[in-house]
Backbone as CSV, one residue per row, in Angstrom:
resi,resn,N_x,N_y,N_z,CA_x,CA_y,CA_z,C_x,C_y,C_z
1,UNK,-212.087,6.348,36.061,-211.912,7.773,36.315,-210.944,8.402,35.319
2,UNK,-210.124,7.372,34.657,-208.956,7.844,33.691,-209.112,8.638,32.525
3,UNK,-210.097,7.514,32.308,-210.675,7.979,30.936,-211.864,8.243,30.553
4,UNK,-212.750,8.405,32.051,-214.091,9.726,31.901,-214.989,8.555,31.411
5,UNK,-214.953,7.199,31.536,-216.249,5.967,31.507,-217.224,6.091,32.324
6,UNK,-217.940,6.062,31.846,-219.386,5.690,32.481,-219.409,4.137,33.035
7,UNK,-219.965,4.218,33.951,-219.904,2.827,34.357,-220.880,1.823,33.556
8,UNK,-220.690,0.853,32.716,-221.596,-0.181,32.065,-222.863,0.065,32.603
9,UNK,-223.573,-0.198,33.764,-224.763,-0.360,34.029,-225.183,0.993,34.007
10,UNK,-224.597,2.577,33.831,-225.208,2.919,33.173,-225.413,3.955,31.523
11,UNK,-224.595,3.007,30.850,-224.847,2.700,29.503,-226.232,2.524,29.201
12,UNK,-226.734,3.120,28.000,-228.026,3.050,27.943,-228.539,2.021,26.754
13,UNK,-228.431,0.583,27.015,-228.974,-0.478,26.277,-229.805,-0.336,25.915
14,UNK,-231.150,-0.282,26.733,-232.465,-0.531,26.175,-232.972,0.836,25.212
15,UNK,-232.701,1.958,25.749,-233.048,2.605,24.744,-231.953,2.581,23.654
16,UNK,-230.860,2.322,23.454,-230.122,1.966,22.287,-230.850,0.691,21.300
17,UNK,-231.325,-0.090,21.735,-232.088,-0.918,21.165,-233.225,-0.512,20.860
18,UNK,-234.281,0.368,21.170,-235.235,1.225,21.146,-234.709,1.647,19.881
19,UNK,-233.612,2.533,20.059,-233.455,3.126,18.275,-232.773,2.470,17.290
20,UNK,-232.254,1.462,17.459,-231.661,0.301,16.593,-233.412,-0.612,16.188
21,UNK,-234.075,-0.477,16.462,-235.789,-1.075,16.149,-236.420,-0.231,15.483
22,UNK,-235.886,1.282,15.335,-236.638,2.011,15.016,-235.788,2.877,13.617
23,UNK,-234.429,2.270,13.131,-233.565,2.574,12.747,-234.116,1.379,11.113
24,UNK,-234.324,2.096,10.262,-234.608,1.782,9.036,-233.483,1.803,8.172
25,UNK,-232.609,0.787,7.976,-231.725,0.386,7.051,-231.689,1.100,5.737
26,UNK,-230.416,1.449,5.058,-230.819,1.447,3.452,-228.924,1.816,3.070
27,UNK,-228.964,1.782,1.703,-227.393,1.262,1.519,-226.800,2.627,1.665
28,UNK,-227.196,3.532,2.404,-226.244,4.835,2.740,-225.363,4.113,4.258
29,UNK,-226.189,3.486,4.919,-226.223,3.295,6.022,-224.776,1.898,6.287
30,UNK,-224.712,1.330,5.042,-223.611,-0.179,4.831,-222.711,0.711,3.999
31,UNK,-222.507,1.839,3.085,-221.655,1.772,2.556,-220.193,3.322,2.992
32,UNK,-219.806,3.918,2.622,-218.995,4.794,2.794,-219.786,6.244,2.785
33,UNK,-219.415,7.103,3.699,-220.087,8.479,4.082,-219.475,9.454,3.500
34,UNK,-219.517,10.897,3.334,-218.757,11.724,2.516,-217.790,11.990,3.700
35,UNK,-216.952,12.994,3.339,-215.647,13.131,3.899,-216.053,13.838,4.916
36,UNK,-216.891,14.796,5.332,-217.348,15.346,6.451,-217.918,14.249,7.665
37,UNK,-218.415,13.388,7.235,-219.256,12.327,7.614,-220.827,13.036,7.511
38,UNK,-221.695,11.677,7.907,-223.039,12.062,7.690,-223.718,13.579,7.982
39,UNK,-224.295,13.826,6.538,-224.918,15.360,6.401,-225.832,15.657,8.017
40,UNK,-227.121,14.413,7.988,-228.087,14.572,9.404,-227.431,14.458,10.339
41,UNK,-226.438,13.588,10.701,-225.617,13.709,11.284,-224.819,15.367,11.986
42,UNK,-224.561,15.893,11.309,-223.806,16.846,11.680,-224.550,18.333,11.358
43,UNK,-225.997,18.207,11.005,-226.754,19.092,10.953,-227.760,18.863,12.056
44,UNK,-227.771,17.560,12.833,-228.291,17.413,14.507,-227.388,18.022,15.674
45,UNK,-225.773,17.927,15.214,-225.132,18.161,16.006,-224.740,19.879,15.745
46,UNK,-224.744,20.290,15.290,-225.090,21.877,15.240,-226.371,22.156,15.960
47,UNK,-227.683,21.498,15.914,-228.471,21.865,16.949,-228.531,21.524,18.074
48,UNK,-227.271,20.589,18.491,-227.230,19.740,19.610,-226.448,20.785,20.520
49,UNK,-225.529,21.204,20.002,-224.268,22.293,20.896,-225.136,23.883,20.777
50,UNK,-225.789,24.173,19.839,-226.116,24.996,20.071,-226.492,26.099,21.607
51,UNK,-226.777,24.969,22.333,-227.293,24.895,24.007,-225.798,25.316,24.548
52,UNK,-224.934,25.305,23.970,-223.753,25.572,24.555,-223.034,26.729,23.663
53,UNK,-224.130,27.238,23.581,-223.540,28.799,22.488,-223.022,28.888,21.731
54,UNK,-222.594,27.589,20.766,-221.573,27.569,19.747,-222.966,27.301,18.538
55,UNK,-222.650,28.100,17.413,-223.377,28.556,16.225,-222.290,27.937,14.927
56,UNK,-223.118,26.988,14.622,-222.441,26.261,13.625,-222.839,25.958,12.127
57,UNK,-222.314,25.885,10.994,-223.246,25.109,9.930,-222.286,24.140,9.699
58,UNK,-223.288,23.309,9.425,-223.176,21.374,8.971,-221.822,21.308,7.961
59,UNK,-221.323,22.191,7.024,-220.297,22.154,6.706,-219.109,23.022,7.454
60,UNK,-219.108,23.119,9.046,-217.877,23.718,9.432,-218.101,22.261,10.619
61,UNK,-218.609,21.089,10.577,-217.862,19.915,11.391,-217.888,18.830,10.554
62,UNK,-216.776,18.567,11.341,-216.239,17.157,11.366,-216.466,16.160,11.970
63,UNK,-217.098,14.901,11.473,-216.873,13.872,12.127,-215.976,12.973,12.350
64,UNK,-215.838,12.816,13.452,-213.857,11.794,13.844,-214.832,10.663,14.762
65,UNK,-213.770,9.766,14.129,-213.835,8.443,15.464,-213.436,8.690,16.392
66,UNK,-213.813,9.305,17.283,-214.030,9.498,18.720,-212.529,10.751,18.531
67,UNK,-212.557,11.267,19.651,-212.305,12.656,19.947,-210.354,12.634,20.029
68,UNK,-210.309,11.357,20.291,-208.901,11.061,20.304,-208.360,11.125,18.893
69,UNK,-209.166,10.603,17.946,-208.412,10.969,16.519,-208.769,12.285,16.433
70,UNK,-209.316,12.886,16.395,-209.478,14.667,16.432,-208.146,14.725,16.593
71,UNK,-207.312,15.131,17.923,-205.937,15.243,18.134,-204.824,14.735,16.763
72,UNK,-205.300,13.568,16.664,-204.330,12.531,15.966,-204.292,13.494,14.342
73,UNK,-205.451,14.224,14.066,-205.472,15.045,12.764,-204.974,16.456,12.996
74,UNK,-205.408,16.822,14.070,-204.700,18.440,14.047,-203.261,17.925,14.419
75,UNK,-202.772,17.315,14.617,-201.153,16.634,15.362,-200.369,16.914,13.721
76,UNK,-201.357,15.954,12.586,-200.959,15.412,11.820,-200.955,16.416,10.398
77,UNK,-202.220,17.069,10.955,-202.620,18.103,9.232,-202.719,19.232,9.911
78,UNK,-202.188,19.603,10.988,-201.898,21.170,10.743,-201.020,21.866,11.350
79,UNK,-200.021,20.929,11.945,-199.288,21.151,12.553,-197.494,20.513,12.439
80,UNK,-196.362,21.359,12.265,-195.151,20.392,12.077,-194.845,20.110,13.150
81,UNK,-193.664,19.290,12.502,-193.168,18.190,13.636,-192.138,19.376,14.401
82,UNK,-192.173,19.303,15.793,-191.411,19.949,17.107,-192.278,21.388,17.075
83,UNK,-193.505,21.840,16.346,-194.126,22.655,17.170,-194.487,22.685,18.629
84,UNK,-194.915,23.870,19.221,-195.172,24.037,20.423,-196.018,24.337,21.094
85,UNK,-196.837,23.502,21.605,-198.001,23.162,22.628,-198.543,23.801,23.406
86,UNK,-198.787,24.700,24.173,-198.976,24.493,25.591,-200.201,24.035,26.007
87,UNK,-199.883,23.248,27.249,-201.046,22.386,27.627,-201.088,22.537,29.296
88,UNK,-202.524,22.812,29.923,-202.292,23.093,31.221,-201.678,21.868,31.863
89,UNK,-201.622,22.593,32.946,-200.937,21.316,33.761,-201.391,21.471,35.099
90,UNK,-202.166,19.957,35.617,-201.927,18.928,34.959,-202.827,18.712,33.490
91,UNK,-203.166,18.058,32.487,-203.340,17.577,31.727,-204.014,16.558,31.041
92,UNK,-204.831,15.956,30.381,-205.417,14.649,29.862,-204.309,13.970,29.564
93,UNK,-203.717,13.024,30.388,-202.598,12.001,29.944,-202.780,11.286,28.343
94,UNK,-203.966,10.996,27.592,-204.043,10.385,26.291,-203.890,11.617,25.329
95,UNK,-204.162,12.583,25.939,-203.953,13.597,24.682,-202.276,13.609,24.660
96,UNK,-201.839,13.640,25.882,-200.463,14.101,26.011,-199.527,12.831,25.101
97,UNK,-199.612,11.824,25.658,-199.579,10.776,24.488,-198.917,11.018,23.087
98,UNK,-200.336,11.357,22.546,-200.622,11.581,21.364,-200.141,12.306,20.268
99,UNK,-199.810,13.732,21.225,-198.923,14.756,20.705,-197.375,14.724,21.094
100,UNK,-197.197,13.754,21.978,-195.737,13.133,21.769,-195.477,12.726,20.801
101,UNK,-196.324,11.470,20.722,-195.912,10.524,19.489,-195.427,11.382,18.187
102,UNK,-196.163,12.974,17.888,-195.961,13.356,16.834,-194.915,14.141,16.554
103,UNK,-194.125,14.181,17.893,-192.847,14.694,18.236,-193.053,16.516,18.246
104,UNK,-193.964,16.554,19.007,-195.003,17.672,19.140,-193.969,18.127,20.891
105,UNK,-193.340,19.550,20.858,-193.113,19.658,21.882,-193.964,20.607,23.400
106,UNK,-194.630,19.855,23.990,-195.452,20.570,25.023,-194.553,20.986,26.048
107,UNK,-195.509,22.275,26.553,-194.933,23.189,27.313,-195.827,23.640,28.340
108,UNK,-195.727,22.271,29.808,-196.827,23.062,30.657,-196.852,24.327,31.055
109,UNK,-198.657,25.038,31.663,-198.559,25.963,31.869,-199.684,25.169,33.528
110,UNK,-199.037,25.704,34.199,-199.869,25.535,35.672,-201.461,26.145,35.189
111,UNK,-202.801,25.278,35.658,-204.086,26.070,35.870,-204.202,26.945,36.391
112,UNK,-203.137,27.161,37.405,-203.537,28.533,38.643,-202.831,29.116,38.379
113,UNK,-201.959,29.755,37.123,-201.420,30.608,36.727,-202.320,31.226,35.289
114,UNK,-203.271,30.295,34.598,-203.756,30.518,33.666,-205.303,31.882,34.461
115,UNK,-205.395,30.855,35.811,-206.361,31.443,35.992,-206.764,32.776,37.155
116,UNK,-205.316,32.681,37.874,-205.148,33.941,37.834,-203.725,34.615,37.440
117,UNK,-203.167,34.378,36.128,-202.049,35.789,35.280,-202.091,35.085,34.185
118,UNK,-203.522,35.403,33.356,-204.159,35.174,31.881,-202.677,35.318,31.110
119,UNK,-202.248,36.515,31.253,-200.735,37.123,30.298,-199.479,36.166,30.649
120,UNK,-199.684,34.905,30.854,-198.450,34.186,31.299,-198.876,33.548,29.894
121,UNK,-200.073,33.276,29.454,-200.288,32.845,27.974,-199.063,33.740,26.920
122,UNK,-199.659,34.862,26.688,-198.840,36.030,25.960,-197.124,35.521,25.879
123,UNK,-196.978,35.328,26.973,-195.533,35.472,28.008,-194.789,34.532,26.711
124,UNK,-195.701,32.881,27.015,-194.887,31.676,26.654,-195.012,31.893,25.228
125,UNK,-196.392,32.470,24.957,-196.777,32.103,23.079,-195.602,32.747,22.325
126,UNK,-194.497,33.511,23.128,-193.980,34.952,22.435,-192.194,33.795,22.902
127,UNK,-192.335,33.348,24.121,-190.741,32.380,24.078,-190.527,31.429,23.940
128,UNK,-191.858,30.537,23.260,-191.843,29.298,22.661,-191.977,29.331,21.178
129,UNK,-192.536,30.584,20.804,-192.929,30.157,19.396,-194.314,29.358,19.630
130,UNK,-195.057,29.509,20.357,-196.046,28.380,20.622,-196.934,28.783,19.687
131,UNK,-197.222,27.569,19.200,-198.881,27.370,17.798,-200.076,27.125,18.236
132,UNK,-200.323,26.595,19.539,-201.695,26.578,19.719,-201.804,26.611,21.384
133,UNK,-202.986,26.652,21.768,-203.050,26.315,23.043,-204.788,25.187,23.297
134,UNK,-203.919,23.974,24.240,-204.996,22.662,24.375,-205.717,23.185,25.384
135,UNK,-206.497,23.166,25.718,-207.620,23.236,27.137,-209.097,22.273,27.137
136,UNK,-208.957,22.215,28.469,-210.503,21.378,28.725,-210.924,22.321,30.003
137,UNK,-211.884,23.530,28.991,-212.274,24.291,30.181,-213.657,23.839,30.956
138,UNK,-214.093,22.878,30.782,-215.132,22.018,31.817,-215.160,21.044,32.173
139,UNK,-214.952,20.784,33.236,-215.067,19.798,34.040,-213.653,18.781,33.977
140,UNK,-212.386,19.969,33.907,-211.408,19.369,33.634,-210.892,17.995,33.915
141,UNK,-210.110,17.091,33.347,-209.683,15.985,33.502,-207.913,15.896,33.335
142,UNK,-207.530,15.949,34.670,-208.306,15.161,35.887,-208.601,16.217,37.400
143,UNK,-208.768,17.213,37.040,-208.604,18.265,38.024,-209.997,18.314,38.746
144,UNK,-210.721,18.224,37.775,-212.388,18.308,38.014,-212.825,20.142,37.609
145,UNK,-211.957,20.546,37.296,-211.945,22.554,37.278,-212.458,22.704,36.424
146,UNK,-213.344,24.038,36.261,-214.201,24.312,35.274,-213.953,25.884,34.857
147,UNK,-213.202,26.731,34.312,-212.691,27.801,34.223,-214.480,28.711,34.275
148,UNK,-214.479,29.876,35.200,-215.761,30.823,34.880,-215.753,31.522,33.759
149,UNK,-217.308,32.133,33.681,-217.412,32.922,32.190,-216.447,33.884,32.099
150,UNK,-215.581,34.879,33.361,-214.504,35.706,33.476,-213.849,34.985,32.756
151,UNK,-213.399,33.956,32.873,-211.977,33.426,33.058,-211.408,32.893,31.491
152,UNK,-212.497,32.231,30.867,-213.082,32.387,29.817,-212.560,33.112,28.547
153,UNK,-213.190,34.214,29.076,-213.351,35.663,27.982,-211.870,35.934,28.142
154,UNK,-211.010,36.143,29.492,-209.870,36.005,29.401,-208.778,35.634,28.437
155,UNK,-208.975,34.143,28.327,-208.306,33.174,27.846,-209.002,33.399,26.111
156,UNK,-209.735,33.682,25.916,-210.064,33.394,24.267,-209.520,35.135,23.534
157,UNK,-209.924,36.073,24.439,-209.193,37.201,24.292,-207.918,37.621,24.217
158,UNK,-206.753,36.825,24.929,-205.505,36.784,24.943,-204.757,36.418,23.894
159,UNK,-205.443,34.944,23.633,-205.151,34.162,21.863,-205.703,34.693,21.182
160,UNK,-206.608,35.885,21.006,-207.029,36.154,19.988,-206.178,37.305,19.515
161,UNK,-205.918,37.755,20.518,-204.548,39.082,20.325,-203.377,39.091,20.130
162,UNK,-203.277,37.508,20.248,-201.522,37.394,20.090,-201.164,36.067,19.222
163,UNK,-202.801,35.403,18.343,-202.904,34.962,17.212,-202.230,33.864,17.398
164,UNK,-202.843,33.064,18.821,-202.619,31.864,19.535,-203.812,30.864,19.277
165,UNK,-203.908,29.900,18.411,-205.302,28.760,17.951,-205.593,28.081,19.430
166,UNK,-206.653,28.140,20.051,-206.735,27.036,20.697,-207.778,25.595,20.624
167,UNK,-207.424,24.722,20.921,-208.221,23.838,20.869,-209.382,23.824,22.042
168,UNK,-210.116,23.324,22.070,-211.357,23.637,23.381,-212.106,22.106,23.260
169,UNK,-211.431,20.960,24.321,-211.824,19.770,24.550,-213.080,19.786,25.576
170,UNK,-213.673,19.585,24.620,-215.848,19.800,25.789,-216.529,18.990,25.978
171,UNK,-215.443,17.896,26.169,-216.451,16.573,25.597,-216.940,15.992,27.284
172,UNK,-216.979,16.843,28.434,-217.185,16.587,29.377,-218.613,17.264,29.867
173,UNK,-218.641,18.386,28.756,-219.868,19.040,29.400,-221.439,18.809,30.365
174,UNK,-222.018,17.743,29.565,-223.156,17.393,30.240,-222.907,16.718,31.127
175,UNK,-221.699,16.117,31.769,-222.070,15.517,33.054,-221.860,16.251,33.927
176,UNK,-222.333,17.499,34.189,-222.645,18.380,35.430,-223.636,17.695,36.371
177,UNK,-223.456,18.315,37.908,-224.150,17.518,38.732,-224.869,18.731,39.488
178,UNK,-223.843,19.350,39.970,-224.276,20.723,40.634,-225.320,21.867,40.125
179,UNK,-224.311,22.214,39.152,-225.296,23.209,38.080,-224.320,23.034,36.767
180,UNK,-225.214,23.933,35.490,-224.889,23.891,34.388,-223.410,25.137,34.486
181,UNK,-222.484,24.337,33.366,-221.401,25.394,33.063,-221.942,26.279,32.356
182,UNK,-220.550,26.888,32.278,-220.874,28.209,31.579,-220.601,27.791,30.096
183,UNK,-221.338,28.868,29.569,-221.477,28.420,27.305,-219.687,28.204,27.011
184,UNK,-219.279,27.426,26.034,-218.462,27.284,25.646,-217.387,28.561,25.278
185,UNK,-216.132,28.501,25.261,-215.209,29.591,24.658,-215.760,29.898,23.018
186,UNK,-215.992,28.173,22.126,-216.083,28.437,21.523,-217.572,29.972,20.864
187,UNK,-218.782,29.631,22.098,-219.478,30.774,21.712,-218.847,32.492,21.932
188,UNK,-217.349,32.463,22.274,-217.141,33.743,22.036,-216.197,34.116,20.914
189,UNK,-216.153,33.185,20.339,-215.216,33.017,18.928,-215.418,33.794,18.184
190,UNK,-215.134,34.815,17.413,-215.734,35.861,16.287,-214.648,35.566,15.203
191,UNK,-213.822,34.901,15.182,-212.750,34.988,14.226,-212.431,33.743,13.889
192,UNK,-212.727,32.933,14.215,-212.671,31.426,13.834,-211.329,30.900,14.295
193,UNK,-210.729,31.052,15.839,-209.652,31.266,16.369,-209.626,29.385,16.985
194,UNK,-210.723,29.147,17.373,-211.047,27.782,18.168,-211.427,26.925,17.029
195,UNK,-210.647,25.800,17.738,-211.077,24.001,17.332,-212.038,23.687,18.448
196,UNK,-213.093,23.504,18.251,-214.163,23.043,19.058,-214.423,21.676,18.963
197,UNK,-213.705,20.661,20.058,-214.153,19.215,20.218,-215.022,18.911,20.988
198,UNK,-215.943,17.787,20.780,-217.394,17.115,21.301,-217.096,15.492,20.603
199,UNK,-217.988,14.697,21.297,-217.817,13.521,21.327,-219.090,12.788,22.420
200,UNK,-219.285,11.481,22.073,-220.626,11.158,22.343,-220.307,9.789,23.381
201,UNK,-218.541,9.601,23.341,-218.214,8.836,24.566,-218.615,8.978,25.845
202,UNK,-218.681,9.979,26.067,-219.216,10.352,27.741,-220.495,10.030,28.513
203,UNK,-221.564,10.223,27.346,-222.254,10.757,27.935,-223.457,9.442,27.292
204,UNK,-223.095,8.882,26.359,-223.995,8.079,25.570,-223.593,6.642,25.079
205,UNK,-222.382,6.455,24.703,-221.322,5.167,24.366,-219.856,5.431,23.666
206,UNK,-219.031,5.337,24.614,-217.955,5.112,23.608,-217.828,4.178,22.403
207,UNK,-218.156,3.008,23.097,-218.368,1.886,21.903,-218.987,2.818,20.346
208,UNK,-219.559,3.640,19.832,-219.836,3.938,19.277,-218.794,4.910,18.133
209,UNK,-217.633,5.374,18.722,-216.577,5.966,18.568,-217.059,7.170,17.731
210,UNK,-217.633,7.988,17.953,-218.046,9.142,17.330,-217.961,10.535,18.498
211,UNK,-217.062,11.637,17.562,-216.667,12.647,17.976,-216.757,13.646,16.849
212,UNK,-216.839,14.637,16.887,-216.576,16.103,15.911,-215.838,16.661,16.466
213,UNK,-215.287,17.556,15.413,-214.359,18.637,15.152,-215.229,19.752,14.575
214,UNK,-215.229,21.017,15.576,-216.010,21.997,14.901,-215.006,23.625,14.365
215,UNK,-215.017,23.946,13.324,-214.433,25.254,13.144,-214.113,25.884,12.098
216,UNK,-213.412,26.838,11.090,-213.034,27.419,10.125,-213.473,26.333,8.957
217,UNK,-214.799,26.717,7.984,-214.518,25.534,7.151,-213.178,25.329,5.997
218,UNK,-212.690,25.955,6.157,-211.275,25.874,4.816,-210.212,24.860,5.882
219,UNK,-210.180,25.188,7.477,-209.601,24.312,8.428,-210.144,22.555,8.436
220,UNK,-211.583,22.545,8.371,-212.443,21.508,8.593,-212.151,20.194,7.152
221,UNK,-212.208,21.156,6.184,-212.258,20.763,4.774,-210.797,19.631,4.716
222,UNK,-209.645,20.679,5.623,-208.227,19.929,5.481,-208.377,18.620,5.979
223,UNK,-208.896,18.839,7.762,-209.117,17.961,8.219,-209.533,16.778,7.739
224,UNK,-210.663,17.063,6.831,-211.297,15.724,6.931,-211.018,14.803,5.264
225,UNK,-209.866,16.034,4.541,-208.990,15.154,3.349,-207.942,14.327,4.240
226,UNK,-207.589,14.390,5.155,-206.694,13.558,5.986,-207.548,12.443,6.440
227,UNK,-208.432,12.395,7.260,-208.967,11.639,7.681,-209.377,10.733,6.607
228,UNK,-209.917,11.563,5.813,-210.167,9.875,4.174,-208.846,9.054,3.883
229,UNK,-207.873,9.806,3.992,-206.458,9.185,3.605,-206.437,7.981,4.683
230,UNK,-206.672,8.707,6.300,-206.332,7.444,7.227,-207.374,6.500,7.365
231,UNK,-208.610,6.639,7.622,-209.586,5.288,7.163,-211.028,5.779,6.755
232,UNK,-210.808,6.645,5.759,-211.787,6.451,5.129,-213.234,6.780,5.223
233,UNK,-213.088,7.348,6.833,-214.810,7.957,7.400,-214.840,7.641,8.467
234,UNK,-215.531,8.067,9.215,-216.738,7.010,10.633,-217.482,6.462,10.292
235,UNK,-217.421,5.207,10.897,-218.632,4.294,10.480,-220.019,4.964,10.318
236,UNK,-220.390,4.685,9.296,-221.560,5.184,8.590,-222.937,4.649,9.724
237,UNK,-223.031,3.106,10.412,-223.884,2.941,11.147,-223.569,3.344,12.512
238,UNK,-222.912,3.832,13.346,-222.726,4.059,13.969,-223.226,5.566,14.029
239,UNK,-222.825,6.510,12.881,-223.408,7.638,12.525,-224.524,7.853,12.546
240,UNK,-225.082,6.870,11.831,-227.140,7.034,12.022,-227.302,6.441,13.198
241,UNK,-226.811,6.067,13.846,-227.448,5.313,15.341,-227.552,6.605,16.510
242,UNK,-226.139,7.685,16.197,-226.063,8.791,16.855,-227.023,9.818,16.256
243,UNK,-227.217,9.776,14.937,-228.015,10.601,14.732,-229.772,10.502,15.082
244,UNK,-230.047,9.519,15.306,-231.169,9.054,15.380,-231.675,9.389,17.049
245,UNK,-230.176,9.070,18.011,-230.261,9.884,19.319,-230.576,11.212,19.420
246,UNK,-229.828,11.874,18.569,-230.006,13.650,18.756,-231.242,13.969,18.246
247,UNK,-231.878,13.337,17.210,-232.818,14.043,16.734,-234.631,13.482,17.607
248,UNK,-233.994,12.321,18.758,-235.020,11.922,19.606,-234.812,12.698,21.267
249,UNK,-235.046,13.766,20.695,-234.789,15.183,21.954,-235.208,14.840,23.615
250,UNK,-236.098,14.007,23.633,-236.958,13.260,24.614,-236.365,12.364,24.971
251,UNK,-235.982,11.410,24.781,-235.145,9.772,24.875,-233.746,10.559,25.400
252,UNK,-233.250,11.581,24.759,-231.955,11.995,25.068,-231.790,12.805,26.053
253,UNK,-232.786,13.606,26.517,-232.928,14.613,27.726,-232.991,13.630,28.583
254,UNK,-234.149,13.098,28.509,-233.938,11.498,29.527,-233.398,10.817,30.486
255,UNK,-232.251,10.402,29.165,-231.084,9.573,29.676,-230.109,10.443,29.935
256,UNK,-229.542,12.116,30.096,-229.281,12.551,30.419,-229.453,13.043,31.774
257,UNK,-230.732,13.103,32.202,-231.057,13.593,33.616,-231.005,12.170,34.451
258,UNK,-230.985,11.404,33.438,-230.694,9.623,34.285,-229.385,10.117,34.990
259,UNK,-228.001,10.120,34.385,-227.061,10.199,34.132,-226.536,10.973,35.097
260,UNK,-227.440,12.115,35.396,-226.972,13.127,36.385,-227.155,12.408,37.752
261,UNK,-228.381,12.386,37.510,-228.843,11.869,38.852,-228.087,10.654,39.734
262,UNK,-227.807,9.541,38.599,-227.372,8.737,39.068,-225.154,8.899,39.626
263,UNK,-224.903,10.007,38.457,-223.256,10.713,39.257,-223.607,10.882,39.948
264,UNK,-224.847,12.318,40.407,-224.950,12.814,41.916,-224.900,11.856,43.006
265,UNK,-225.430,10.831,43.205,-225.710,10.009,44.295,-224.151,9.646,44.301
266,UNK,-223.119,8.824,43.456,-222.293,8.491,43.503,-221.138,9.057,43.779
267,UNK,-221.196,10.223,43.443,-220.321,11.254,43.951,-220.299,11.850,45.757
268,UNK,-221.935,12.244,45.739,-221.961,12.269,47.349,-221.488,10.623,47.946
């Protein structure tokens, strides 16, 4: 429950092997990827989020080893040391972590103050000096809260007026059970104000460690000269193994409505 796993059995083996059979080798695939990571790659995943209102081109993401180094780069490349955070509260304990380590100072803000007195944002961004603001507006972890389309427009409107970045952690989206959320903050972005994170741990394999970073490409570009410095790419096969998922629309709707079905029961 900590860390948003799927339970092993249902991990999707057989059709992972399905596209590992159907996955045609060649030395793009063994050797080093460009600094964005894989082009198909990240021109599937622009049509992949699209469904979630965010409008992207293949050079404004990033590919990260899983969603946790995302953090570990905006911590690292765009942010100094004892900037100021705010992060709801409660919080993703590994993010919180993370932005310790970088001697990053966070500054909770209660959910039920975000969500009803939006201007308590304004309040802190203006007596902290605060640089960004973290959120996981679906299917929060560990709250389970999912901020509405109001609530939303709120929150991306506030930072946008008082020239507050936020990050927008979404990597929870498809495991809805009830009904579908509402489109991402990032689809109300007009100014390139949001870091838009996604990641393929949730919902498909962590083992696979693949996540993006979506946003400003002159932001993206920084990003991912850092990331060559720290190792060099995402695994290149791991990349075509994900890409080979997104672009099998059928196999992936699939094992998605598997996925639901099988939370729903477990949850009731």
């Amino acid at each position: 429950m900590g860390t948003g796993e799927l339970s092993p059995s249902l991990l999707p083996v057989k059709k992972t092997n399905q596209i590992l059979s159907s996955l045609t080798l060649s030395s793009e695939h063994l050797g080093y990827e460009e600094a964005k990571g894989s082009y198909p790659l990240r021109v599937a995943i622009c049509k992949y989020i699209r469904k979630s209102g965010v409008n992207a081109s293949p050079d404004s993401v990033l590919i990260v080893s899983g969603a946790l180094q995302a953090f570990q780069l905006i911590a690292n490349g765009l942010l100094k040391e004892k900037s100021s955070i705010l992060v709801e509260s409660p919080s993703y304990l590994f993010l919180l972590n993370v932005f310790q380590s970088a001697k990053m100072n966070l500054i909770d803000v209660p959910i039920s103050k975000i969500k009803n007195q939006v201007s308590i944002l304004k309040t802190l961004k203006a007596q902290h000096q605060a640089n960004l603001l973290y959120t996981i507006p679906t299917f929060h972890n560990p709250t389970g809260m999912t901020y509405s389309t109001e609530e939303r427009k709120g929150i991306v409107d506030i930072c946008r007026s008082n020239q507050l970045p936020i990050i927008e952690d979404d990597v929870y989206r498809e495991l809805w059970i009830d009904s579908p959320p509402p489109q991402a903050m990032k689809s109300m972005d007009q100014t390139g104000n949001i870091l838009y994170l996604g990641s393929a741990s949730k919902i498909l394999s962590p083992g696979l460690r693949i996540g993006w970073i979506v946003g400003p490409e002159v932001v993206v570009n920084q990003l991912a000269d850092l990331k060559m410095q720290m190792d060099y790419g995402a695994c290149s096969f791991s990349q075509a193994v994900l890409e080979k998922w997104f672009t099998n629309e059928d196999m992936c709707e699939e094992h998605v409505y598997h996925i639901r079905s099988e939370l729903k029961q477990r949850r009731d």
